[in-house]
N, C-alpha and C positions, 0 to 999 in steps of 0.2 A: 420554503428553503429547508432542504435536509435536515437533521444536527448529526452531528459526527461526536460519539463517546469514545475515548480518548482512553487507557489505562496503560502501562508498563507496569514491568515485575516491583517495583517499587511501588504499583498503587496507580487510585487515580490521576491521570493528566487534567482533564476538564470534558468538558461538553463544548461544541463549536457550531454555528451557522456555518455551513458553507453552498457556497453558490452551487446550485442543481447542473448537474452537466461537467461540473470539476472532477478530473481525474483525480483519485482518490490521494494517490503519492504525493501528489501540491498538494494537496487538502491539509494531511499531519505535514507537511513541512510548514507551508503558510500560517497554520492554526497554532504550531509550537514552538513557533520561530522566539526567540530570548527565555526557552523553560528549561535549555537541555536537551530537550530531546535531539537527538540525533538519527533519523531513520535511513537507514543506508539506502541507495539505487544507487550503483556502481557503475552498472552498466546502461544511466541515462535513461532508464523506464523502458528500455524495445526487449524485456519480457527474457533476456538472455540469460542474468547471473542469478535470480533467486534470491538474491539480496534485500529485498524486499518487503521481505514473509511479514505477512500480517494473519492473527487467528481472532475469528470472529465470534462472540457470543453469541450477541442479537444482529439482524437484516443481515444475514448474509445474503451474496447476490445469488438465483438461481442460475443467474447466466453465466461462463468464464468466455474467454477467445479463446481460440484456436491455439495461439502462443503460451497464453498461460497452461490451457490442458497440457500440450505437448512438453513444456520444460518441466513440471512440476512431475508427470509421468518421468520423464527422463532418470529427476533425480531421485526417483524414489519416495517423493516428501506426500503426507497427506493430513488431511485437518489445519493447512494452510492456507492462503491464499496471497498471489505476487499483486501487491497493492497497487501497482504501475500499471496491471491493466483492470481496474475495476473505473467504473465513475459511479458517482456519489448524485443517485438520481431519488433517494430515499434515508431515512433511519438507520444508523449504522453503531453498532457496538463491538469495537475491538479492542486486541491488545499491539500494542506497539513490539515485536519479539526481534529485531532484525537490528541493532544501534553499533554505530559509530564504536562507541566503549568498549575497548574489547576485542576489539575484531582486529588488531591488526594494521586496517586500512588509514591511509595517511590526510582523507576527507571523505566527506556520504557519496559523492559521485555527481556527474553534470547536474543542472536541472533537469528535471524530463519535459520536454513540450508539454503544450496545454493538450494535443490531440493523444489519443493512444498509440503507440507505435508498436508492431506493424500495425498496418489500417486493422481494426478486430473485425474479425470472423466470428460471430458468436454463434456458441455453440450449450448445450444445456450439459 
């Protein structure tokens, strides 16, 4: 079983088990659900708003999809990563950068399914 390291600009969140094959975005939702944390997906995980942004210390994935290259290319953004299309098939150490507080927004946004959406393309 993975462990997912867990931080915000406030410090550390925790360390978490999460099931191998979990998309990364349920992973910090499910693992920080009553801490606060609030990690946006606005746009329901299909790789659209950017909302997401997660930056990685340790395991980051070699792989992205196709969706995440192309929107993060889009907006110019780099040393990020859109957590909606990563799965959690390994060790992972991030920071939480993307929260509710702040931003504006009047909730994080849908759930995202359990699958990646679009289907990923993976791409190195």
């Amino acid at each position: 079983m993975p462990k997912l390291h867990l931080e915000s600009n406030d410090g550390p969140i925790g360390t978490f088990d999460v099931p191998a094959g979990k998309r990364l975005i349920n992973a910090i939702e499910d693992a920080t659900a009553g801490t606060g944390i609030d990690q946006l997906h606005s746009c329901g995980g299909l790789g659209r708003c950017t909302t997401c942004r997660v930056e990685f210390s340790q395991g980051e994935p070699t792989q992205s999809t196709e969706a995440e290259k192309t929107k993060l290319a889009e907006k110019g953004l780099t040393g990020v990563r859109l957590s909606c299309q990563i799965v959690c098939d390994h060790d992972m150490s991030l920071k939480v950068i993307s929260r509710l507080a702040g931003s504006g927004k009047k909730d994080v946004g849908p759930r995202p399914k359990d699958a990646i959406e679009p289907p990923a393309v993976w791409v190195r």
